[in-house]
N, C-alpha and C positions, 0 to 999 in steps of 0.2 A: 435396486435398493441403494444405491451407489447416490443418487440421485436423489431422494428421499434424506438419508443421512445429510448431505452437505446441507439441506436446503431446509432442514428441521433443526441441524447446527443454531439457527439464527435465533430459534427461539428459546435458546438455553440462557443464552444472555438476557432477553427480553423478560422472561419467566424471571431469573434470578435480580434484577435488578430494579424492575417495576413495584411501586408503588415503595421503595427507598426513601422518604421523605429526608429534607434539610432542615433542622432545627437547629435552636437559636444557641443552644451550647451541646456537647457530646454527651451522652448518656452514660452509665456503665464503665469503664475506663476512668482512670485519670485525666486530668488534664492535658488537650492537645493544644500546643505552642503554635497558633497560626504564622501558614505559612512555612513551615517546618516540613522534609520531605519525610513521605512513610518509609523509606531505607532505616534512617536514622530514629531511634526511642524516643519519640517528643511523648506518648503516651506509655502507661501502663497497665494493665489488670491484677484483679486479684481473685484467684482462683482459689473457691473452696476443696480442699484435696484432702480425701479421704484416708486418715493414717495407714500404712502398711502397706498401701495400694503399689501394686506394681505395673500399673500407669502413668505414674510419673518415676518411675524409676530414670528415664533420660530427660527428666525437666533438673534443671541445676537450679531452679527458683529456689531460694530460703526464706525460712517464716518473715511476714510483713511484723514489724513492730512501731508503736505509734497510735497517736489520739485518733488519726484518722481510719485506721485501720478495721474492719469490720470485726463483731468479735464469732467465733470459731464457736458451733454447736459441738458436744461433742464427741469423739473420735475422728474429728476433723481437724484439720490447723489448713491457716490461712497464708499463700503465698503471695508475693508482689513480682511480677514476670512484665518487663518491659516488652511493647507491641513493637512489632520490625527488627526485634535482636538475631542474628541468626541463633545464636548458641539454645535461643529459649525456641525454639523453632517445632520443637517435638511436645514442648507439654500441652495436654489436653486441656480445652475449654469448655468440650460438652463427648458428650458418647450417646451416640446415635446405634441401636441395637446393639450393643456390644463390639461397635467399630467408634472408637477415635477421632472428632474433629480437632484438630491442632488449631495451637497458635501460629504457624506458616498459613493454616487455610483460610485465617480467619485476618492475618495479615496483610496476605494478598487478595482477599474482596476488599478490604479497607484501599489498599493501593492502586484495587483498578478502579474505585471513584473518583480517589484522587488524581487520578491520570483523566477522567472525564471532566474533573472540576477547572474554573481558574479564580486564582486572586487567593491573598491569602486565607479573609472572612469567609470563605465558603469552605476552605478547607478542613476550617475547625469546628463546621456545624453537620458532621456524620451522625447519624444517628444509627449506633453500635448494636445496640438490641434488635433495631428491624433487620441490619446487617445478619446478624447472627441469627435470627429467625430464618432471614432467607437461605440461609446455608445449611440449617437444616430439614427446610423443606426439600430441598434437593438433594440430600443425603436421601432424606426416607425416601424420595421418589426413584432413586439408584438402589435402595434397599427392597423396594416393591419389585421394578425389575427384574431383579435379579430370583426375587423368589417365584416372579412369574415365569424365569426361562429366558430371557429376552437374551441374556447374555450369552448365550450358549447357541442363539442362532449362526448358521452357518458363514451369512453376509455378515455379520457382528464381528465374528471371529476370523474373517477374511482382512476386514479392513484393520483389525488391530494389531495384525500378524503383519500387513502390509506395513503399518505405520511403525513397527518395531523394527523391521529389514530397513526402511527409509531411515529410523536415524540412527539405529550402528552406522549404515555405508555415510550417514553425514559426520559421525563421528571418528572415524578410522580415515576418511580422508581430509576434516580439517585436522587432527593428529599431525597426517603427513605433512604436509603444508604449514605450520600454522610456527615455525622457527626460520621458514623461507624469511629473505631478506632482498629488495630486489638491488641487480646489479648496477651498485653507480655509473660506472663506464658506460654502459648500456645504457641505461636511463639519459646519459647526457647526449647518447649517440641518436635517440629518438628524437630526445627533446628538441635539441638543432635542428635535425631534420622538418620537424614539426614550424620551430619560427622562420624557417628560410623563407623569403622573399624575394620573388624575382620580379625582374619586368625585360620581355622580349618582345619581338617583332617577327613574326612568321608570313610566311607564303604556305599556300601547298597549290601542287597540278594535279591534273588530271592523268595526266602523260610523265614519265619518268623522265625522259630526255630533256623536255622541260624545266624538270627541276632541277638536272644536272648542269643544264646551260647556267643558268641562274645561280646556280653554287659557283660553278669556274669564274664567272665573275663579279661576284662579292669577294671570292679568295683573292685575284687579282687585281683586287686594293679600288673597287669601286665603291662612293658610296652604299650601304646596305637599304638606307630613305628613298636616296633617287632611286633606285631599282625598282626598290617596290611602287613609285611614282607611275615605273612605265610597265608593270605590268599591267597585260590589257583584262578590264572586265567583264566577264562572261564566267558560262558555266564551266571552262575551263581551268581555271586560276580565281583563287582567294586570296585576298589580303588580310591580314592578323594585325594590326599594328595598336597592341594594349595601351602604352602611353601612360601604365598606371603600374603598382606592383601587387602582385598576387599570392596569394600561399603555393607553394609548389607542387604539394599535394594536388592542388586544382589543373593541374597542366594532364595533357592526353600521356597513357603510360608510355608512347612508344618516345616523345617529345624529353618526357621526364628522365628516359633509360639514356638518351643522346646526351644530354646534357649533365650528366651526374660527373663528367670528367672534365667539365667546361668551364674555361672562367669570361668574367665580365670584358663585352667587346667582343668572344669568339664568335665564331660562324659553324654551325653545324655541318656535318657532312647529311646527305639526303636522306631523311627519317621516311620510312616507308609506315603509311595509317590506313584502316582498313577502307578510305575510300579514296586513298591518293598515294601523293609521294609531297612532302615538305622539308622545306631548309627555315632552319630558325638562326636568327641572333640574339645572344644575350648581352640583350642591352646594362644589367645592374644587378647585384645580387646584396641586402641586407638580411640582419636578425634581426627583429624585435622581441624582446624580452617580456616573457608573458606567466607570470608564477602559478596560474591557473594550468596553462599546456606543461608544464614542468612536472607538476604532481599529475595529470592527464597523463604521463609519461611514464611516472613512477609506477601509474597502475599496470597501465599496458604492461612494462619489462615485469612486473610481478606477478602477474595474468599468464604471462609467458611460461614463468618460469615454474611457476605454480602447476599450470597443467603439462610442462612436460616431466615434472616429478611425481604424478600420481600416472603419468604414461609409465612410466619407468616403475612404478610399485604395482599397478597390475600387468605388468609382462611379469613381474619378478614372481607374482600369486599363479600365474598361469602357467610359469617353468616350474615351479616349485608343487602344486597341486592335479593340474589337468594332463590328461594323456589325449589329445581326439584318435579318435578315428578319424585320418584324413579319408582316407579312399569310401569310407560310407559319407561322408561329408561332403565331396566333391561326386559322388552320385546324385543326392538330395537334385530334385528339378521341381519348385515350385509351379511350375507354369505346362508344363507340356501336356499335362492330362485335364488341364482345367483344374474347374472348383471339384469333382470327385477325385481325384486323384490330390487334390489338396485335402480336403476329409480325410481319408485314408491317413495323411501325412496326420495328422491329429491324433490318432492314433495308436501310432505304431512306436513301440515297445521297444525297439533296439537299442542298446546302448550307444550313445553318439560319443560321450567323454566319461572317461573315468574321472571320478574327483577323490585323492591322497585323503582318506579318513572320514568319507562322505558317500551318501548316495549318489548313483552314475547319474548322468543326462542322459536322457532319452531322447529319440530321432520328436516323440509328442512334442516333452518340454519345449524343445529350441520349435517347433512349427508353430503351436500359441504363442510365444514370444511374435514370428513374423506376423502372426496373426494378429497379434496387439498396435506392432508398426503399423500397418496398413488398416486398421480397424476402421478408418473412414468408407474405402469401397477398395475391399480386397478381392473382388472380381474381377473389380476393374482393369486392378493393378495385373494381376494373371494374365489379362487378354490385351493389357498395353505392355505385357514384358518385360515389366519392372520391378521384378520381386529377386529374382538368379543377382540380380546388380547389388542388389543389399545386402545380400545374406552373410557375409563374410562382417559387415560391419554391425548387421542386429545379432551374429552369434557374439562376437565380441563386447557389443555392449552388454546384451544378457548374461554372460561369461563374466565380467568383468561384476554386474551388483551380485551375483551369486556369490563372487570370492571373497569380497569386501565386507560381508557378512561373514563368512566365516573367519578371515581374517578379525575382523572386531570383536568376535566370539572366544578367538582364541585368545586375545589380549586380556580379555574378564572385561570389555566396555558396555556386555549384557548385566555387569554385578553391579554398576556403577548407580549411587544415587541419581544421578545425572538420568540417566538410561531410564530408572526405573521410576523415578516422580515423572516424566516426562509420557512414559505410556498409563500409568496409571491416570493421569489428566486425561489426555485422548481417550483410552477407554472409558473414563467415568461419563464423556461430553457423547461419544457414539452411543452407548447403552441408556446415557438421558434423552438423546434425539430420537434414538426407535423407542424409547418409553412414550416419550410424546406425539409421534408420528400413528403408532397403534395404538395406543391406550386414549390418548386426551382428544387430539384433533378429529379422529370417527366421528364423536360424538357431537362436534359443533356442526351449526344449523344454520345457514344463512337468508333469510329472506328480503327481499328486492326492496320491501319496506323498512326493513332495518336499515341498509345503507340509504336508503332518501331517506330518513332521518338522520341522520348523521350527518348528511350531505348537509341538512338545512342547519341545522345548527352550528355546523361549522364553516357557512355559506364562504365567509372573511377568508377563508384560505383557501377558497378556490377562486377568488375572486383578484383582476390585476387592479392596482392602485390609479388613481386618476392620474395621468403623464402632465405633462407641459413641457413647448420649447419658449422661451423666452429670450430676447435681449434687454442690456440692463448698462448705466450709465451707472458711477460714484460719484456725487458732489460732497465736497469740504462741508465741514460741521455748520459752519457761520453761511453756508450760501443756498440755503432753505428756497429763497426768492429766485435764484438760478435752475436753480431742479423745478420748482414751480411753474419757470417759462417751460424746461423743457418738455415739462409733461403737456403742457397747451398746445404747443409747436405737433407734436404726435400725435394727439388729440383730432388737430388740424387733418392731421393727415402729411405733415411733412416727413420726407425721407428720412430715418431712421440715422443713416450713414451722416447725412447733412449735419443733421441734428450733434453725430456723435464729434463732428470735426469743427463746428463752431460755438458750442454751448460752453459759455464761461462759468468757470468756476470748480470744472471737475477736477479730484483728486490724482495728485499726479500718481506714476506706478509705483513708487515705495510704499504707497499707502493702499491702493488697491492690490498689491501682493499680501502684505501685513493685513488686511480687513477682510479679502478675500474675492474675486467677483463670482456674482451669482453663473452657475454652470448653463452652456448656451446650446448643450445639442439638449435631448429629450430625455427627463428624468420625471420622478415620480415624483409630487409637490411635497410628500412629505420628507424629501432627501432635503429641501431648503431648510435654509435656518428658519428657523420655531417662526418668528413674527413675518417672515417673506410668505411661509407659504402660508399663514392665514390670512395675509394681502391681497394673495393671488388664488385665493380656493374659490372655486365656485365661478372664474374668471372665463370673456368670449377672449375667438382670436381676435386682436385689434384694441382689447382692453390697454388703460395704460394704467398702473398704478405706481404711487408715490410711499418710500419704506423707508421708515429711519431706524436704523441698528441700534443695538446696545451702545457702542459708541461713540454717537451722533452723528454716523455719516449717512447722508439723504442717498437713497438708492431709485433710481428711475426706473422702473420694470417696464417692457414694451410686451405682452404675452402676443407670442408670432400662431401659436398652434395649442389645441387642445385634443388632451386624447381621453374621453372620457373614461371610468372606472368598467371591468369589463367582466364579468361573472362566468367561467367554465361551466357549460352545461353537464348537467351531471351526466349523463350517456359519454361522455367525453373523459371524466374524472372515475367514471363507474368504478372501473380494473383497480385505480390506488385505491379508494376507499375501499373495495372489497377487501384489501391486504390489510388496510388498517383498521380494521370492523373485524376481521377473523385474527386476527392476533390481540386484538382487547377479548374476545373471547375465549380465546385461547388461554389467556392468563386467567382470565375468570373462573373455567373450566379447570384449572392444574389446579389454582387455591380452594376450588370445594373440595378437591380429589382428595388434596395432601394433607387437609382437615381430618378426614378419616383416618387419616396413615397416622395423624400426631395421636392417635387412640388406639393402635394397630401395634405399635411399634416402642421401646423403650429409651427413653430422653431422658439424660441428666446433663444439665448446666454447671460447672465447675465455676464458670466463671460468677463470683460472687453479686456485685452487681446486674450484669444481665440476667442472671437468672432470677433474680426481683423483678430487674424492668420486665422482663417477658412474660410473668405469672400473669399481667393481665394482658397477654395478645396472644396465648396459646389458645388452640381453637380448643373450646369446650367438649369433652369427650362423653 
């Protein structure tokens, strides 16, 4: 189910956002200030609210007043509630079975278009009504679910439960962390480290004695160059002589530990590397200053310092909460009886740790935890021996999201709006995706002539563009007659290069950077500019053609290759269209479904204009 879920995720989005159209001003709403981000109020609504109602008891909207203002049937009055305000974030814009769609919900579909859109013209042409249509098909379709049971499945409530432990422990430990400061000293102590530059000269032997000769004298004031002149070459002896300066970092660690006391000119004592013995000279040492490795640095010491303060907050949850059982813990033998004697482990009931105000750990818990580790081939692992070697670190980590949870539980970061709009999104998106996975997708049908129709009609997209490599001279605007020989000359059949080194009149390079030259490996013709590439359409190799720009500079085209236009067999593209032939059905199939649901189910619109605009796109009951 696991599997199912993620991968039916995708059509939550596809379903809610498909057939969204762009029109040419916003519907419904006031006025949206193009260009204007949806955090900030460039729009607002006005929601019909039924007097007394204690549904808007936390909307702080007050009556709209004004020519423009709709007028109020009645027992109702009319609010004006700005779109993206946090404070207006809870009044209701429609109710869907006697649950609540907010202005937050209706917000944040508005802001994840605009996070798909660009420019400011398109930001201001949402069209609110379909917006809000589609948000209550998705409601009803979580409202269907839920009366079918879907919710209450066991995978459903597995993963919800899972996703609620994953963000207390992300919440309790960015908490920890998140007044951390990394330490300047430190940071500059890396940073340094990081721009040091060195440049040496090394040998290494084969032989120790070797390299000790060769050390005694460099020490005794011989050149370190000529030495290395007369070391002889063979497999014996290497020569190193860099000549250049390098990050330090890049030096071998045994090289790097030698020299961390050395200054510029010293001579190593004999570095012992795993397949020798070497003596280095440090010929130079620089910094170069790099504000990119500085903040590189900042992160590291912050990195550091970050996780050994949440080290230091789960030992403190593990003194303060857990008791183990050492001596049943250091029994536990993953591996010696095999995969039965792992079974078993699965099983068994004993208490392994107490937990301070909690349910014990059991010898089971902590063995599905190993069993998790290892869940690629834990047989494997059993009969290579490598399960007894982790176990101290998979109890530890298991230990550790177990406490972090509790810990967050005890803070009240399970009370938090934070906490709780966060699983109520996850669960609405799980309980939509096995809506969809069992309810809608069963029913689509795909037959093999379905996609070769699609395939033919949408021949163009499976099809690669006509290539061309060409060369290309610029002639000055007034030398028409220049460009003219050269195209005869190529014609001819003269060398291209010839051509290009004797032809009077071409523009010199200020102008062909500013104008631009035509691109000379293998692009598609219509990457050229607009009147190049209908110059060169349809062109052999060996064509020459003559192109004068907007302009007026004369362009000599030499076309060297042609890569004709190339059409994917559909046996080849089969697999993508299947995906995209089953999710156009897919949508098609949800919009009959949630048809019946808008007949099923009880809808009222608060929001005044949308719920005009929608009178005529409600599906007929």
């Amino acid at each position: 189910m696991k599997t199912s879920i993620s991968i039916w995720s995708i059509s939550f989005c596809i379903v809610l956002l498909a057939g969204i159209p762009a029109i040419a001003a916003p519907q419904g709403p006031g006025t949206v200030d193009a260009g204007k981000s949806p955090e900030r109020p460039s729009a607002y609504i006005f929601l019909r609210a039924p007097l007394r109602s204690p549904l808007f008891s936390n909307c702080p909207a007050e009556p709209a007043v004004g020519k423009t203002v709709p007028q109020a049937p009645p027992g109702y009055v009319i609010l004006r509630a700005p779109i993206g305000e946090p404070r207006f974030s809870d009044c209701p814009v429609a109710l869907v079975n006697d649950k609540p769609l907010t202005l937050r919900d209706f917000s944040n579909a508005i802001a994840s278009l605009h996070e798909g859109m660009s420019g400011g013209t398109q930001a201001a042409r949402i069209d609110y009504a379909q917006v809000m249509r589609r948000l209550i098909d998705v409601r009803l379709a979580l409202e269907e679910a839920r009366a079918i049971g879907l919710d209450v499945l066991p995978e459903v409530k597995r993963d919800i439960e899972a996703f609620a432990d994953r963000t207390l422990r992300d919440m309790v430990t960015s908490a920890q962390v998140e007044n951390i400061k990394a330490d300047e000293a430190e940071v500059q102590k890396v940073y340094r480290a990081s721009i040091k530059e060195i440049k040496i000269s090394a040998v290494s032997f084969k032989e120790k004695k070797d390299a000790e000769k060769f050390e005694a004298a460099a020490k005794a004031g011989k050149d370190f160059g000529e030495l290395l002149k007369q070391v002889p070459k063979g497999a014996d002896a290497e020569v190193s002589a860099k000549g250049r300066f390098m990050k330090e970092g890049n030096v071998e660690p045994q090289m790097r530990a030698a020299m961390s006391s050395m200054k510029a000119g010293d001579i190593s004592p004999v570095i012992r590397l795993p397949l020798g013995f070497a003596v280095v000279k440090l010929e130079d040492i620089r910094s170069v200053e790099d504000p990119k490795a500085l903040e590189e640095a900042r992160k590291e010491v912050l990195g550091r310092m970050q996780f050994q303060a949440l080290k230091k907050f789960n030992e403190s949850l593990a003194k303060k909460y857990v008791k183990l059982n050492k001596k049943l813990f250091t029994s536990l033998d993953f591996e010696s009886k095999g995969i039965p004697g792992f079974l078993a482990l699965l099983k068994d009931k004993r208490v392994l740790a107490q937990v301070k105000g909690h349910s014990p750990v059991t010898v089971a818990e902590y063995a599905n935890a190993v069993k998790d580790a290892f869940f690629h081939d834990i047989e494997g692992e059993i009969k290579r021996k490598r399960i007894n070697k982790k176990k101290i670190e998979i109890y530890e980590n298991f230990m550790a999201k177990k406490l972090l949870v509790i810990a967050a539980r005890e803070k009240g970061m399970d009370k938090t709006a934070e906490f709780k709009d966060a699983v109520k999104e996850h669960r609405d998106g799980v309980i939509y995706s096995v809506f969809v996975s069992k309810v809608i997708a069963p029913g689509i049908k795909m037959t093999n002539d379905e996609m070769k129709r699609y395939y033919d009609e949408h021949i163009s997209d499976y099809s690669s563009p006509e290539r061309i490599r060409i060369s290309s001279l610029i002639f000055d605007k007034n030398r028409r007659s220049d460009a003219e020989k050269a195209v005869e000359e190529l014609r001819k059949g003269t060398d291209f290069t010839w051509v290009k080194d004797n032809a009077g009149g071409q523009a010199n390079k200020s102008v062909r950077d500013e104008e631009g030259e035509l691109p000379g490996d293998v692009v598609s013709v219509s990457e050229l500019p607009e009147g190049a590439s209908e110059v060169v359409k349809g062109s052999k190799p060996g064509d020459v053609k003559l192109y004068k720009n907007p302009d007026g500079y004369f362009y000599v085209i030499l076309v060297q290759e042609v890569f004709p236009s190339q059409t994917a067999p559909f046996e080849t593209v089969k697999q993508e269209i299947a995906k995209v032939v089953f999710f156009r059905k897919l949508n098609s199939q949800f919009q009959q479904y949630v048809e019946k649901l808008w007949g099923a189910y009880h809808v009222q619109v608060y929001g005044e204009e949308l719920a005009r605009e929608l009178e005529g796109r409600k599906p007929q009951k």
